[in-house]
C-alpha positions as CSV (number, residue, x, y, z in Angstrom):
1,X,0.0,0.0,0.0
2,X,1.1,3.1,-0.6
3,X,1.1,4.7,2.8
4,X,4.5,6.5,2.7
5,X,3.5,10.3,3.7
6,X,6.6,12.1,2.5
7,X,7.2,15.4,2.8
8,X,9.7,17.5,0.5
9,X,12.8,18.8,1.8
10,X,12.8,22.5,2.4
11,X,14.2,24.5,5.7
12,X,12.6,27.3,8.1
13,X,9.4,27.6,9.8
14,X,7.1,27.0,7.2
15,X,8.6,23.9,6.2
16,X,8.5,22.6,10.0
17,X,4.8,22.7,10.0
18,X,4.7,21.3,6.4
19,X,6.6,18.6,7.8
20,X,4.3,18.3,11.0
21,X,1.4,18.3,8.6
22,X,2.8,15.5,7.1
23,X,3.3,13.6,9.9
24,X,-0.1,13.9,10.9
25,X,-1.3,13.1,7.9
26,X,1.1,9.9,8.2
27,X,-0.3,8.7,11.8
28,X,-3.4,9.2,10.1
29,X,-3.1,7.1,6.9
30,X,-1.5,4.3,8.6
31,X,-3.9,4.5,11.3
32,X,-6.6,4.1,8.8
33,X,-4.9,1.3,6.9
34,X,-4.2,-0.7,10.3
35,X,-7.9,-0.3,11.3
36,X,-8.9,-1.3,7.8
37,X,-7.5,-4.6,8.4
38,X,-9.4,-5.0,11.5
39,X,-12.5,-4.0,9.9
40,X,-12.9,-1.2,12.0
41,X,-12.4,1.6,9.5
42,X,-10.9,1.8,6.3
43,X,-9.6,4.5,3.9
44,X,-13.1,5.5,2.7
45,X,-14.2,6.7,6.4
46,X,-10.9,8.8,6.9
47,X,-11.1,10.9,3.3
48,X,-14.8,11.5,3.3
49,X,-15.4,11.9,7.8
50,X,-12.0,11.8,9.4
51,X,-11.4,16.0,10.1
52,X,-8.0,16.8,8.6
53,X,-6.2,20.3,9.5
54,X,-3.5,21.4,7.4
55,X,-1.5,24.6,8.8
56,X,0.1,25.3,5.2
57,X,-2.0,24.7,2.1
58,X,0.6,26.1,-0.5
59,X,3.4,23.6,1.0
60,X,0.9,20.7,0.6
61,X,0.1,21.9,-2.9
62,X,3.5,22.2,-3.8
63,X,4.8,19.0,-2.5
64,X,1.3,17.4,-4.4
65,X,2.3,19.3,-7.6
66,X,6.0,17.7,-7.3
67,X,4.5,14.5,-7.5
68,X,4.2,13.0,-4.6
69,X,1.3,10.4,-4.2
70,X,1.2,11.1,-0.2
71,X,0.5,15.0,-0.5
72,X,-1.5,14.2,-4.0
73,X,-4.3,12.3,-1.3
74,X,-4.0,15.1,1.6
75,X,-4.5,18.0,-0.8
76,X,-7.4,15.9,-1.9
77,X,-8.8,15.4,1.4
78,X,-8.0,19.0,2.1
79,X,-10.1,19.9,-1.0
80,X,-12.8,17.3,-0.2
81,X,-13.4,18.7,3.4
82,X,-13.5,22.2,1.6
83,X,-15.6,22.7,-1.1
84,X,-13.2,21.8,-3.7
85,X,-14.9,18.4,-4.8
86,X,-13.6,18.7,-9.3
87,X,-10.6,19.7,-8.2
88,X,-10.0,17.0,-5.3
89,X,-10.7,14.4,-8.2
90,X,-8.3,15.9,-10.3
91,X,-5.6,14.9,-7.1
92,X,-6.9,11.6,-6.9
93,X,-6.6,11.2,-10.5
94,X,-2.6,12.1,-10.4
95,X,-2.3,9.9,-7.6
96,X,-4.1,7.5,-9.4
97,X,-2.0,7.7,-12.7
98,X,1.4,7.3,-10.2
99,X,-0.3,3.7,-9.2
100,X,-1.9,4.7,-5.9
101,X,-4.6,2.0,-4.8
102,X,-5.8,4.1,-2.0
103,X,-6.6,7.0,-5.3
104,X,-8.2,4.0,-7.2
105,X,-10.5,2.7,-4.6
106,X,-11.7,6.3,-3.5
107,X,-12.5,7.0,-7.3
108,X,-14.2,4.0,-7.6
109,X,-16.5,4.7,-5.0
110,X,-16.5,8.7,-5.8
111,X,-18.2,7.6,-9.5
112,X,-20.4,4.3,-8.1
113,X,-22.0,7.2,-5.8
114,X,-21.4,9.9,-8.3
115,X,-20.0,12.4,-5.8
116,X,-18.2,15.2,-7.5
117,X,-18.1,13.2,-10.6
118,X,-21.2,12.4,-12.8
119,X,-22.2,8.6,-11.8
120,X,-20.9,6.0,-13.9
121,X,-20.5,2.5,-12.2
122,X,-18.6,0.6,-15.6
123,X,-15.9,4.0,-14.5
124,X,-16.3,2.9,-10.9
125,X,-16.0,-0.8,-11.5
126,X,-12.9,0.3,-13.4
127,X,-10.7,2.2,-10.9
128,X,-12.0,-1.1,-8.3
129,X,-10.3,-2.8,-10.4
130,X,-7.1,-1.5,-10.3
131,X,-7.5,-1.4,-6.8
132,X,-8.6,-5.1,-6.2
133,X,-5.6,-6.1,-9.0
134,X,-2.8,-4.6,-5.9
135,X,-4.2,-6.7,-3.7
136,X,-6.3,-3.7,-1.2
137,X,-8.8,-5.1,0.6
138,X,-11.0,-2.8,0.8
139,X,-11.5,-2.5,-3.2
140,X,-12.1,-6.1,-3.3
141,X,-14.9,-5.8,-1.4
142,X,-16.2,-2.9,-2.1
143,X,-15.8,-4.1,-6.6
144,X,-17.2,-8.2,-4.8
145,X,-20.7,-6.5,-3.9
146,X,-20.9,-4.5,-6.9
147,X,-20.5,-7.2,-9.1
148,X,-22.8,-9.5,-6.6
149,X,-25.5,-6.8,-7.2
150,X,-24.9,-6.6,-10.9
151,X,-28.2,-7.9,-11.7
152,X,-29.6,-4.4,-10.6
153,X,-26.8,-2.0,-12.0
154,X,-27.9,-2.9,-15.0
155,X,-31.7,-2.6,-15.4
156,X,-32.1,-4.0,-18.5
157,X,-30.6,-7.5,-17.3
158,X,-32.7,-7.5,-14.2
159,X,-34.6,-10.6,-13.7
160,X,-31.6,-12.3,-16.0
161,X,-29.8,-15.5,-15.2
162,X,-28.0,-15.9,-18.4
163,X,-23.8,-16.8,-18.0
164,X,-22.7,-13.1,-17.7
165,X,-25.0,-12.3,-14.6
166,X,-23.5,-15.9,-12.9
167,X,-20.1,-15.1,-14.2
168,X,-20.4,-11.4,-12.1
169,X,-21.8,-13.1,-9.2
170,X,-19.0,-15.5,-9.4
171,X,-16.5,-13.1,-9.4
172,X,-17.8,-11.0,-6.9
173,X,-17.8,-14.4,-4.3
174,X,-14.2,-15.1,-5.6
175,X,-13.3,-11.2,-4.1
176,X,-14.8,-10.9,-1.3
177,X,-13.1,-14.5,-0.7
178,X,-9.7,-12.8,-1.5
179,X,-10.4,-10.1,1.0
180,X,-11.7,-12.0,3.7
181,X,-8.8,-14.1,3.6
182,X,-6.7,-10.4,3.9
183,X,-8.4,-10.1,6.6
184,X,-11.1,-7.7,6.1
185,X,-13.6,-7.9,8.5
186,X,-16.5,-6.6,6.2
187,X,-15.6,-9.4,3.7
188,X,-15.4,-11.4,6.3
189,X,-19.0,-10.7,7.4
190,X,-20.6,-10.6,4.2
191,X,-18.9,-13.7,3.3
192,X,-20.0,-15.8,6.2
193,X,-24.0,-14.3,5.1
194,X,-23.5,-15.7,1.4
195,X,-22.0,-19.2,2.8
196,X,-24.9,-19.2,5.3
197,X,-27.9,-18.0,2.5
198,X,-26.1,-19.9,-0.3
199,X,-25.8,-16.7,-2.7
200,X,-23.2,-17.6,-5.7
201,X,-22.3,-20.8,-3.5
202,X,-23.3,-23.8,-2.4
203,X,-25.0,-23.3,1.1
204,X,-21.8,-24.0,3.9
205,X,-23.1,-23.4,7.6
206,X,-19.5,-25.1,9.0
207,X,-18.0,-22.2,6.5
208,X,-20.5,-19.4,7.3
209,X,-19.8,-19.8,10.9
210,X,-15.8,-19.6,10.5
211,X,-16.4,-16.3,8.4
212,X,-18.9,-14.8,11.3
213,X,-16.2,-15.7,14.7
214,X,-13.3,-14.2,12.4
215,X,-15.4,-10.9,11.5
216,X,-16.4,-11.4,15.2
217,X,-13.0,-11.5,16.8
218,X,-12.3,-8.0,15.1
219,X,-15.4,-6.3,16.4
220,X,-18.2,-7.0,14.1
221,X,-21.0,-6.6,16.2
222,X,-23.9,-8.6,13.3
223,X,-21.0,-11.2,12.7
224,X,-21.1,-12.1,16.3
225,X,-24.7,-12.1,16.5
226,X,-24.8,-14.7,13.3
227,X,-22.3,-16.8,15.1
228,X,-24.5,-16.6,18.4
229,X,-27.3,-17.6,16.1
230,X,-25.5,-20.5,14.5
231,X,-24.3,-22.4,17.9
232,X,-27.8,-21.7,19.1
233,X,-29.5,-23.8,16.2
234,X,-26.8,-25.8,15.3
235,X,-26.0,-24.4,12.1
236,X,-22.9,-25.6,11.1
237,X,-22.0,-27.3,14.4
238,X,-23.4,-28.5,17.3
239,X,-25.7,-26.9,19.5
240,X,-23.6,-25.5,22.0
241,X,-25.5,-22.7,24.1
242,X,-22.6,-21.7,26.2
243,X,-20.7,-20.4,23.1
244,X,-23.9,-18.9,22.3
245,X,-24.3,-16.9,25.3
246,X,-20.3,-15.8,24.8
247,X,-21.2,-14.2,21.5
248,X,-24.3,-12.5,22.2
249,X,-23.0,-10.9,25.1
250,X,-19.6,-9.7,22.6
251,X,-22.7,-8.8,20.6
252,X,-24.3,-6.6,23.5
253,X,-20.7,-5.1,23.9
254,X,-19.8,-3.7,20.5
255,X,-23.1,-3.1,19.8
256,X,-24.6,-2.0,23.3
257,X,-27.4,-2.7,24.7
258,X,-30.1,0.1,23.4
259,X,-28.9,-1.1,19.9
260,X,-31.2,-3.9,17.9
261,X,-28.9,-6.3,17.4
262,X,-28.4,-5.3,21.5
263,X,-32.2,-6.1,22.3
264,X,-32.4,-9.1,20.2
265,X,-29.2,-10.2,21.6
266,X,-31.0,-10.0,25.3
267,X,-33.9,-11.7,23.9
268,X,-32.1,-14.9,22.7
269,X,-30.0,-15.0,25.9
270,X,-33.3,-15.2,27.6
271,X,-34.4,-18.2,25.8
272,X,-30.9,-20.2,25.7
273,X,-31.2,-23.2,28.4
């Protein structure tokens, strides 16, 4: 990943704080790649919700129009956060064109929503892609339930099983595989639903349930409800209500207890033995 948040070399007080801006940016980004791994947040929370301050825009600028991929994606973010959406995909775009798959993925999901861009999904599929082709989690998930839900991108295939639709879906399942196996918690999740629904696959409780305790272990509050669920009826396993009981009550903690899958979680640890 491209997570290096370099600075250029320049001297006096303005280039200490472009330095320091950079270094926050840098705790920032690898934060944000760290937690993306755990499935807690990933790069798409941190560019369009994660405040960024930048002390010296013309530094960040200058280091971005040098060519560096690290200021490329600040100055973006600074432009996001500011009004500057056409000209903040013009930075992801250079960032992009230097190999980024942090700028591919955000560009991807920039023209699937059509934020600051007109909405194109085959553009968005596109820059996934390039994304999912390096190997970043995030884009592989993100590209596996578009092409899940390709039946309704495409309205005038709805309702049509024919090869291509079951080829998408197939691809999609192989993805989201690939990035659960990263560990990315949201793959992870999602996974473990099409395993346990049979979407794409053959139905696989034993496999569903692996998916849900990994998503689980790294603080997927639905995953560990679905593996609660799954020891409760036996899905997959044996009934085992004691290892039920463990993972509604992680359920009640990430969750809390006001939340539905809190309540619900009460409610089924009310009718375990």
């Amino acid at each position: 990943m491209n997570n290096r948040w370099v600075c250029g070399r320049s001297t006096g007080k303005a280039a200490r704080r472009a330095r320091n801006v950079c270094l926050a940016l840098a705790v920032c980004a690898a934060l944000g790649s760290r937690l993306a791994a755990a499935g807690e947040v990933d790069v798409r929370a941190w560019f369009f919700h994660a405040p960024v301050h930048v002390d010296d825009v013309r530094q960040l600028k200058r280091s971005a129009t040098k060519g560096e991929v690290s200021a490329q994606l600040a100055y973006a973010k600074y432009l996001f956060d500011h009004g500057g959406k056409p000209l903040a995909i013009f930075w992801l775009t250079e960032a992009n064109n230097q190999g980024s798959e942090q700028a591919e993925y955000l560009l991807g999901l920039l023209y699937a929503d059509g934020d600051g861009v007109a909405q194109d999904l085959d553009q968005s599929r596109y820059f996934l892609g390039k994304a999912s082709d390096q190997n970043y989690g995030p884009a592989q998930y993100a590209l596996g339930e578009m092409l899940l839900n390709a039946e309704f991108d495409d309205p005038d295939q709805q309702g049509n099983e024919d090869a291509t639709i079951k080829a998408k879906i197939g691809r999609g399942v192989a993805l989201l595989q690939r990035s659960a196996r990263a560990g990315y918690a949201p793959a992870q999740y999602r996974l473990g639903l099409i395993y346990y629904n049979g979407q794409g696959v053959e139905t696989d409780r034993r496999a569903a349930l692996h998916a849900f305790r990994q998503a689980a272990d790294q603080g997927v509050a639905a995953a560990a409800f679905m593996a609660a669920r799954c020891y409760a009826s036996g899905a997959g396993t044996r009934k085992d209500a004691d290892a039920a009981k463990r993972y509604l009550l992680q359920t009640i903690k990430l969750a809390g207890s006001d939340s539905r899958y809190g309540r619900d979680a009460q409610a089924m640890i009310a009718e375990l033995p």
